[in-house]
Backbone bond lengths (Angstrom), bond angles and torsions (degrees), N, CA, C in turn:
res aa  C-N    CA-C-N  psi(-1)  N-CA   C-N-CA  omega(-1)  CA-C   N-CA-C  phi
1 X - - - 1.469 - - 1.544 110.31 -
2 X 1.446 103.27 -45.87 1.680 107.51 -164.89 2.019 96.53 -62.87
3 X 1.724 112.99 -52.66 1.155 125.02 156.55 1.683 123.63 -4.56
4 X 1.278 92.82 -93.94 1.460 104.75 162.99 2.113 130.88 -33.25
5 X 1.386 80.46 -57.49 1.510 98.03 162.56 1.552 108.24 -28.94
6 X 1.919 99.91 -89.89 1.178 108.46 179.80 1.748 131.66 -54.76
7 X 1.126 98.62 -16.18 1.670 97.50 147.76 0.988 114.07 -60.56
8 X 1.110 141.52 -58.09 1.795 144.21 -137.78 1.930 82.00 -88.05
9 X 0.845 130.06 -57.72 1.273 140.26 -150.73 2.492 93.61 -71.10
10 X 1.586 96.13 -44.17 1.410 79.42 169.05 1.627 135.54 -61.43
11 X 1.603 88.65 -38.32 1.683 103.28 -171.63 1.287 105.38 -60.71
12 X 1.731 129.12 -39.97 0.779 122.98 175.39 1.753 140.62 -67.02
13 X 1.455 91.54 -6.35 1.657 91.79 -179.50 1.571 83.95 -144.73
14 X 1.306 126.48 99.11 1.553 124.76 165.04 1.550 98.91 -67.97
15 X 1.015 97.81 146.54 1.979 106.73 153.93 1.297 117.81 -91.02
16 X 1.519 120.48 138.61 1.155 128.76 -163.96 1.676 104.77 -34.07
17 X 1.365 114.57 -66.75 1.436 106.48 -171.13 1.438 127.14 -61.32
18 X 1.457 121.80 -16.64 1.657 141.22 175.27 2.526 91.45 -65.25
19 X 1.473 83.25 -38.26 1.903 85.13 -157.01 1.476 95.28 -86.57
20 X 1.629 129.93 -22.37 1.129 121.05 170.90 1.306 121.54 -61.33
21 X 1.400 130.03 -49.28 1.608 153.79 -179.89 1.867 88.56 -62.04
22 X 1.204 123.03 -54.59 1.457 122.81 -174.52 1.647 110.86 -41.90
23 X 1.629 106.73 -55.47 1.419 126.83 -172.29 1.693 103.20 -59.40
24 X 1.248 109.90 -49.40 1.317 125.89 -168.31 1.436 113.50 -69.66
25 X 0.876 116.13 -32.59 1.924 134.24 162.91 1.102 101.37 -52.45
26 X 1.510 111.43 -83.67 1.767 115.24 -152.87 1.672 88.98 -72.81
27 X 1.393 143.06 0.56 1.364 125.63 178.29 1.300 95.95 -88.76
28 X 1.141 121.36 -25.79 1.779 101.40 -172.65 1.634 98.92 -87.97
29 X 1.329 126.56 -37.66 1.529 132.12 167.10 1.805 111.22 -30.39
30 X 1.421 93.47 -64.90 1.768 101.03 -178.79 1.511 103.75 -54.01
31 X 1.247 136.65 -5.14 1.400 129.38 -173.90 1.487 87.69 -114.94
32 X 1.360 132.74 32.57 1.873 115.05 -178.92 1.840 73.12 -106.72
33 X 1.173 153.33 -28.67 1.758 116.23 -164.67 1.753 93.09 -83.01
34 X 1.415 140.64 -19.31 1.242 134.98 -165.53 1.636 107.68 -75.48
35 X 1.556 94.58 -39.74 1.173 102.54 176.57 1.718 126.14 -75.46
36 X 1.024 121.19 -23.62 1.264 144.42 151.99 1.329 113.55 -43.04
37 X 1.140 126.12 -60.89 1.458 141.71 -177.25 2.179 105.20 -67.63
38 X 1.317 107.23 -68.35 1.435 108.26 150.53 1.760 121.92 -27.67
39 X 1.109 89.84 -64.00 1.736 74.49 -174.70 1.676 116.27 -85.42
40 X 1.032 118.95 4.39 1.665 127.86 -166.23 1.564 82.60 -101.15
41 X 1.544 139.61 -55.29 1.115 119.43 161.61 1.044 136.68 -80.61
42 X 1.340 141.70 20.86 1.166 156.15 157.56 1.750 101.12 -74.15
43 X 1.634 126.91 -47.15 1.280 117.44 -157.27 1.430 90.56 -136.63
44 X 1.996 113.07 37.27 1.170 98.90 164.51 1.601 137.00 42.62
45 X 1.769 87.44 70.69 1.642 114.87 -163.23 1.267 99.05 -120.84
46 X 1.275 129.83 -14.30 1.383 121.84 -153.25 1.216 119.33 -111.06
47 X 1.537 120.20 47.74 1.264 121.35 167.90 1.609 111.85 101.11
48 X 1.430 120.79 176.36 1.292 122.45 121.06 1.425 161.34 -54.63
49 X 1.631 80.83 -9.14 1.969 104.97 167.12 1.154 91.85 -139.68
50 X 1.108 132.99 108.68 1.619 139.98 135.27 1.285 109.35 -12.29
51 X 1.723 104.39 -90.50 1.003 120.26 -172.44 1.572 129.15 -29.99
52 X 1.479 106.75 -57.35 1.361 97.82 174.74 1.283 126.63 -67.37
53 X 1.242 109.25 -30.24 1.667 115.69 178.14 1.687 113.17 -56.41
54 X 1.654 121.33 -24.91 0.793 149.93 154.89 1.255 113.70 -42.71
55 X 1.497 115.54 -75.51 1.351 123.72 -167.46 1.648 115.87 -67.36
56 X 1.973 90.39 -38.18 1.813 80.16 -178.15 1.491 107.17 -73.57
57 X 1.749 126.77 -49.30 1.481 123.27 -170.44 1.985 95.97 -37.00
58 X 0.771 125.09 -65.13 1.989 139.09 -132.20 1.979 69.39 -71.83
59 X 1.076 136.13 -43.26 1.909 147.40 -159.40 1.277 80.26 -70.21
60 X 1.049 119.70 -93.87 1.678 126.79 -153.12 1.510 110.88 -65.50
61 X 1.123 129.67 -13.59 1.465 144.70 159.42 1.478 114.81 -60.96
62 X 1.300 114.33 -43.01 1.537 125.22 175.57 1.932 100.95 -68.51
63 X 1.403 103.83 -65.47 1.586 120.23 -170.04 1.707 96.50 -45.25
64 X 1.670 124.84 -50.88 1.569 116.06 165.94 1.064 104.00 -53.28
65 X 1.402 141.58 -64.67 1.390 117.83 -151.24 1.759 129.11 -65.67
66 X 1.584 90.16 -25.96 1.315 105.17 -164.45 1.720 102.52 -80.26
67 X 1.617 106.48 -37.20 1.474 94.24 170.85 1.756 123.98 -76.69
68 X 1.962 118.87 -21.55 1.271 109.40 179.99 2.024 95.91 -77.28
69 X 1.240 130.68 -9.57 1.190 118.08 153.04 1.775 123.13 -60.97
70 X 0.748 128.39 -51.84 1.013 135.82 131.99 1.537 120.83 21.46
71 X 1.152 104.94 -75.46 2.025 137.24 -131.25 1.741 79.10 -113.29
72 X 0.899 143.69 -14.46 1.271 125.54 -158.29 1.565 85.09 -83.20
73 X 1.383 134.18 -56.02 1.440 131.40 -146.13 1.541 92.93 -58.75
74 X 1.234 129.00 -55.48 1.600 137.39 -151.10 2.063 95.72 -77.88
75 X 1.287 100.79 -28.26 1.754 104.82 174.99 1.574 115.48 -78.69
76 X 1.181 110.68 -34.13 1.556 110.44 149.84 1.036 145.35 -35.63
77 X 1.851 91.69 -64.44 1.438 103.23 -172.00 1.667 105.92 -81.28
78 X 1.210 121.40 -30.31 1.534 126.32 -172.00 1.516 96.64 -90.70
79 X 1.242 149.59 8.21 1.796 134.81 156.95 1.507 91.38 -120.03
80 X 0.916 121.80 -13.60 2.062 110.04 -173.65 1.813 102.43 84.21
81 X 1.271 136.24 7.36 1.106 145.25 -161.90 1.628 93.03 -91.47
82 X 1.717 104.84 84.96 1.638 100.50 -179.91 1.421 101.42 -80.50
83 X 1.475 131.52 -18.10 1.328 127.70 -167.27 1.745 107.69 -58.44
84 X 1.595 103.13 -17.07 1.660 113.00 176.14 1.252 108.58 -22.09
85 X 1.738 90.67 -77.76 1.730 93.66 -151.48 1.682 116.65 -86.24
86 X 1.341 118.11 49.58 1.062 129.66 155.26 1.802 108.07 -104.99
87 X 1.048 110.88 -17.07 1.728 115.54 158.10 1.523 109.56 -64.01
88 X 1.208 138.04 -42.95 1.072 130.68 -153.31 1.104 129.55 -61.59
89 X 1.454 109.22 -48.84 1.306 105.71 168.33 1.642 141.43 -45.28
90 X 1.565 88.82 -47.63 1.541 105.38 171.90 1.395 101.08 -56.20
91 X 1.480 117.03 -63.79 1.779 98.87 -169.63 1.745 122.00 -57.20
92 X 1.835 117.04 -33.58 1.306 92.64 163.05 1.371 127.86 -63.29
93 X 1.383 131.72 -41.18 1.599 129.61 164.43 1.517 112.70 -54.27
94 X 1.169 136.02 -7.49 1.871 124.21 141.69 1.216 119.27 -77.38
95 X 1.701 119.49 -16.61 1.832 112.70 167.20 1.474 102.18 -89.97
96 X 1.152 135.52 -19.25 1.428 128.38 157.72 1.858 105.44 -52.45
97 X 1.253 87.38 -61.02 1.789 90.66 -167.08 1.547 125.41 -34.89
98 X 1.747 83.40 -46.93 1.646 99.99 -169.88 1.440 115.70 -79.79
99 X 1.498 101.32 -12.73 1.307 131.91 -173.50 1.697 111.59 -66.67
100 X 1.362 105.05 -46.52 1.264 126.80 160.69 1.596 128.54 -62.51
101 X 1.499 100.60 -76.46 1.324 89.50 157.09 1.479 138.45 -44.85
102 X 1.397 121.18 -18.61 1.486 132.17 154.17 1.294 118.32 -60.22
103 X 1.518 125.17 -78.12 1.488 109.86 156.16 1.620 125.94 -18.93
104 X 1.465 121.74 -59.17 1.397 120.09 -165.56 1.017 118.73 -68.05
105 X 1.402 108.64 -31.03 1.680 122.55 -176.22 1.747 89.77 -71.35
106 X 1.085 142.27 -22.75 1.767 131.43 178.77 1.648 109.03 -109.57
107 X 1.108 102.71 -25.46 1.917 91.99 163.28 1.298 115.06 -80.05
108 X 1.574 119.71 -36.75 0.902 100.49 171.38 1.771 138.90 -113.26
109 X 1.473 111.22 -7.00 1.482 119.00 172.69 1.443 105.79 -95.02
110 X 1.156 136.81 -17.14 1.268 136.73 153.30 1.211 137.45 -104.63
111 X 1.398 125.02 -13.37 1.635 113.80 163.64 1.754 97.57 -116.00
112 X 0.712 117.72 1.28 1.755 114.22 171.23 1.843 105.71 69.55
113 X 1.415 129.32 36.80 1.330 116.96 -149.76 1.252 130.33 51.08
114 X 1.551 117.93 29.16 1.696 100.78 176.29 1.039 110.00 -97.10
115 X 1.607 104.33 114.34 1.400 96.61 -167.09 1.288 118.82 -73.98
116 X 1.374 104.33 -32.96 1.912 105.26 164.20 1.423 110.38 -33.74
117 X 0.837 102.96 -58.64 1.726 121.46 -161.35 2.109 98.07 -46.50
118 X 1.873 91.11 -69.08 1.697 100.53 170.56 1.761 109.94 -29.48
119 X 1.669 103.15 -69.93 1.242 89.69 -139.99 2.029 103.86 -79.08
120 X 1.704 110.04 -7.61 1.524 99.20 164.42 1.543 118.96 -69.48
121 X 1.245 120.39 -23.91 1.459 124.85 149.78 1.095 120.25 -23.38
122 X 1.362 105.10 -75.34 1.573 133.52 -149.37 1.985 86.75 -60.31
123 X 1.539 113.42 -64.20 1.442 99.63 -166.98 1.579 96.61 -97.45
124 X 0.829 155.06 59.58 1.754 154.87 105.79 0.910 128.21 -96.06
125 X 1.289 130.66 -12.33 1.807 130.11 165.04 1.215 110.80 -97.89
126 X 1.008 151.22 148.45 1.366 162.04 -179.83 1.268 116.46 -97.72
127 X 1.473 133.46 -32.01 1.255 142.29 159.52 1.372 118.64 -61.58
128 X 1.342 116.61 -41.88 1.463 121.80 177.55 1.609 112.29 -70.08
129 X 1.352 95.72 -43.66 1.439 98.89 -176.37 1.340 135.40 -65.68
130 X 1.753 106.65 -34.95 1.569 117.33 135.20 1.596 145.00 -5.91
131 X 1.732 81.07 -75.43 0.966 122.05 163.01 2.012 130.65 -54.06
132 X 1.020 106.60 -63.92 1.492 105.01 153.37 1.067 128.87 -59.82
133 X 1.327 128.58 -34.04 1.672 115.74 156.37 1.370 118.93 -43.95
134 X 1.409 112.85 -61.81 1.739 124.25 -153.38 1.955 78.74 -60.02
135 X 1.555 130.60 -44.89 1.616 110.62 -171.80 1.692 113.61 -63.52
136 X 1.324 95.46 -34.90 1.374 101.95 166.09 1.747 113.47 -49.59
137 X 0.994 111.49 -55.10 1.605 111.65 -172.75 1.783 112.05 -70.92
138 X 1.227 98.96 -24.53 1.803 108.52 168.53 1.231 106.50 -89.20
139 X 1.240 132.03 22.78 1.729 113.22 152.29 1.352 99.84 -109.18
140 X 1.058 153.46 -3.00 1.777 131.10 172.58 1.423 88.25 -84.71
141 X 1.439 127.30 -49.25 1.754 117.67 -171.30 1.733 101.35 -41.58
142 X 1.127 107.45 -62.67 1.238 114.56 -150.04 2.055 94.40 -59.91
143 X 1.492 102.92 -59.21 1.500 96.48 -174.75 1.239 122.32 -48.05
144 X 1.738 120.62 -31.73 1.316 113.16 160.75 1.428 141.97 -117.43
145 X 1.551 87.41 62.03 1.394 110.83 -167.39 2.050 110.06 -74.61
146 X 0.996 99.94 -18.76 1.433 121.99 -164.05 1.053 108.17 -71.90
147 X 1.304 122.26 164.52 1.823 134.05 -179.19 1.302 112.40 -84.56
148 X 1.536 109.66 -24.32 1.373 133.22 179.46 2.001 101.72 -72.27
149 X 0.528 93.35 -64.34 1.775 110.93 -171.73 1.697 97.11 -55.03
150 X 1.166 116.80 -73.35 1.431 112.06 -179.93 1.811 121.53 -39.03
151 X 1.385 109.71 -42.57 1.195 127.30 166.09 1.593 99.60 -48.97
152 X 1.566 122.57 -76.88 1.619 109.47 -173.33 1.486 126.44 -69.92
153 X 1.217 107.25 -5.19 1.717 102.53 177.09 1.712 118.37 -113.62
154 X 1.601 99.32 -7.99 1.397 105.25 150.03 1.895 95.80 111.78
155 X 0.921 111.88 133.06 1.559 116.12 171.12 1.803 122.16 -28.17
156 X 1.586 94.92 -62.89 1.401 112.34 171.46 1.305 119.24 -57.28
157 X 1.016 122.07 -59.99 1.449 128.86 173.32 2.005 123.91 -51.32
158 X 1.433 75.48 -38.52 1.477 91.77 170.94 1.876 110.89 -63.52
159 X 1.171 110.53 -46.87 1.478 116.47 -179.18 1.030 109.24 -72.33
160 X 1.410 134.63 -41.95 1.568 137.84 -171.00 1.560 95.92 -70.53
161 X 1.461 131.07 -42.73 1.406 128.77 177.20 1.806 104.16 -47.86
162 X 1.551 95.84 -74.24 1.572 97.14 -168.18 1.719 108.34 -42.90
163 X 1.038 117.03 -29.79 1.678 106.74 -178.33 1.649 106.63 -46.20
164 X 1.061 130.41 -19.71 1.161 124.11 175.08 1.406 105.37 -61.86
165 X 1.511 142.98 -11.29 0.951 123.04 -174.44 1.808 121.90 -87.52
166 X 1.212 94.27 12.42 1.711 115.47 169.90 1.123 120.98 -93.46
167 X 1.611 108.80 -27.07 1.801 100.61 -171.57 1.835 76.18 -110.25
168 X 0.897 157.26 3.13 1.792 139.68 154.07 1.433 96.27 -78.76
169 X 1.269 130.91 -45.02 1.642 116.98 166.82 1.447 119.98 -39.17
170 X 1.072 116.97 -46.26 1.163 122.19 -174.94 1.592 124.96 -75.61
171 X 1.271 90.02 -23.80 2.263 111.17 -176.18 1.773 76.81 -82.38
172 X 1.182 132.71 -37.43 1.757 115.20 -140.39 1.687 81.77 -78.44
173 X 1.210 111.08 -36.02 1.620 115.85 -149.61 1.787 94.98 -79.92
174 X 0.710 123.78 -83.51 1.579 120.59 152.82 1.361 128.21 15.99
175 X 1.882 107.41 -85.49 1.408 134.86 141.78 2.175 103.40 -1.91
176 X 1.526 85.14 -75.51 1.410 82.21 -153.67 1.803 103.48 -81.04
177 X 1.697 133.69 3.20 1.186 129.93 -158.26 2.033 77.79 -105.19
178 X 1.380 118.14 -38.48 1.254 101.18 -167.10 2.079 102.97 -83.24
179 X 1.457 109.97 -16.51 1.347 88.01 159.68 1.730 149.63 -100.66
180 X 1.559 96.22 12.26 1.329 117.40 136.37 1.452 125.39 -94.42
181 X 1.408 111.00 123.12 1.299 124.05 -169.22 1.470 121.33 -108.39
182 X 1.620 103.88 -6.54 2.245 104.76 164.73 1.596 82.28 -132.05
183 X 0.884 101.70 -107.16 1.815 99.51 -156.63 1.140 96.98 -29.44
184 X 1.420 133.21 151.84 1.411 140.66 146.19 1.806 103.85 -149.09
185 X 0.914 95.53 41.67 1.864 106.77 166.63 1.579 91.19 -71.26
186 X 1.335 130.99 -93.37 1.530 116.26 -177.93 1.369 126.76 -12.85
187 X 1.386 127.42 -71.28 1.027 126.53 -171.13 1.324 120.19 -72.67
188 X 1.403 120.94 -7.16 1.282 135.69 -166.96 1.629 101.43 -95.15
189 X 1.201 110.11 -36.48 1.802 130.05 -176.88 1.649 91.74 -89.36
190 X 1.335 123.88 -28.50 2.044 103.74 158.16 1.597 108.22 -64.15
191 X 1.163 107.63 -63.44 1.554 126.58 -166.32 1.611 92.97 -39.37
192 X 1.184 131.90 -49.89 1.392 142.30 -177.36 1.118 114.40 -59.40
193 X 1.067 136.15 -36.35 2.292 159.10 -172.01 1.766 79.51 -74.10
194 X 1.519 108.26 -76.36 1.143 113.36 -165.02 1.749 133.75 -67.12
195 X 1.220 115.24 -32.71 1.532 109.91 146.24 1.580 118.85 -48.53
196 X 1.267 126.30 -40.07 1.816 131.61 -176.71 1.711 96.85 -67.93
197 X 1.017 116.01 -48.96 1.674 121.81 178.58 1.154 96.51 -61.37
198 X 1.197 119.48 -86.90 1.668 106.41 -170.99 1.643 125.74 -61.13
199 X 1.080 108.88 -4.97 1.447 108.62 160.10 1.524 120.72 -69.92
200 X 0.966 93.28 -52.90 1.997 111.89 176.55 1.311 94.71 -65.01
201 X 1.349 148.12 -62.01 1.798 133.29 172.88 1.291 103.39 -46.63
202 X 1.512 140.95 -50.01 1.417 129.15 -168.57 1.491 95.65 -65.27
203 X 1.307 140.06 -47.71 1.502 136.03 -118.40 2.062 74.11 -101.04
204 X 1.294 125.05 -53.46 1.292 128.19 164.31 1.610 115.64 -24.95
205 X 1.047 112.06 -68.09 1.484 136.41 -165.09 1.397 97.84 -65.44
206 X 1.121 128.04 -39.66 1.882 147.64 165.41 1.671 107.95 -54.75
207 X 1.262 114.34 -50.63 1.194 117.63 -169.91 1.651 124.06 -82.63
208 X 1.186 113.41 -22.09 1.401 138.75 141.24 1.408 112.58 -11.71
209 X 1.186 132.85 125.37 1.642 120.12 -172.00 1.435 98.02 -98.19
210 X 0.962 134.63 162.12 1.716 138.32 -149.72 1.472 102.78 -94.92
């Protein structure tokens, strides 16, 4: 019992050097799908289309990160594990990352820079177009992701910005349900993560005394 205890009692307050080694773990972890992708084309792993295997891993790599960003606030508050949200940041700047590398892998292994090509995409597909918003809405997160930045644009402002990271949750999830067109068990099992998240922020936001 006492055992147990003192577990519960570590997880909950890491010491700096226990939370440094923590950070440093799951940072080299968040680089195991990049690396995956690297060496699968290096020794010719990646299918019969590269490319797409490319485009969807770096897609659905972003859509995890952005929702276990997400998940940290409600994993906090429901284990007492405040050391959480010192993860957070890092994991939204890996749904930026992958976010990027998603884009690049389709500007550039599939439309070759045409930009004609991009931007008739962009307004005739509906998936893409989705889709380029929610990256659109992940570059102010990401630029003012910093300790520095929050400081000049003000706490409040700073929070009212990041709320955007609910309605790009929602474009990512979308994005990827309208570009699967029979199976949609995947995207349907995001859509599912992400209604429970945003349920638990509304039901929060509810409980709030007025």
């Amino acid at each position: 019992m006492r055992q147990a205890k003192s577990r519960a009692q570590w997880f909950r307050s890491l010491s700096p050097r226990a939370l440094g080694w923590t950070k440093a773990v799951l940072f080299v972890l968040c680089l195991a799908p990049l690396a995956r992708l690297v060496v699968g084309a290096a020794i010719d792993l990646l299918g019969v289309n590269p490319v797409e295997t490319i485009r969807r891993s770096t897609g659905t790599w972003t859509l995890v990160f952005v929702l276990v960003t997400l998940s940290v606030t409600p994993l906090r508050r429901l284990t007492g594990w405040r050391w959480l949200a010192r993860l957070r940041r890092m994991f939204g700047l890996y749904a930026f990352f992958y976010a990027v590398l998603h884009l690049t892998s389709y500007v550039w292994l599939e439309q070759f820079f045409d930009i004609a090509a991009i931007v008739k995409d962009i307004i005739k597909r509906p998936f893409i177009t989705i889709g380029f918003a929610a990256f659109v809405m992940m570059m102010p997160l990401a630029v003012t992701s910093t300790d520095a930045m929050v400081r000049r644009i003000g706490g409040q402002n700073w929070i009212a910005l990041h709320r955007l990271v609910y309605v790009l949750a929602i474009c990512g999830v979308i994005h990827y349900w309208w570009l699967v067109k029979r199976d949609i068990t995947q995207p349907a099992i995001y859509a599912l993560v992400l209604a429970l998240l945003l349920a638990y922020r509304i039901a929060s936001v509810l409980r709030k005394p007025a």
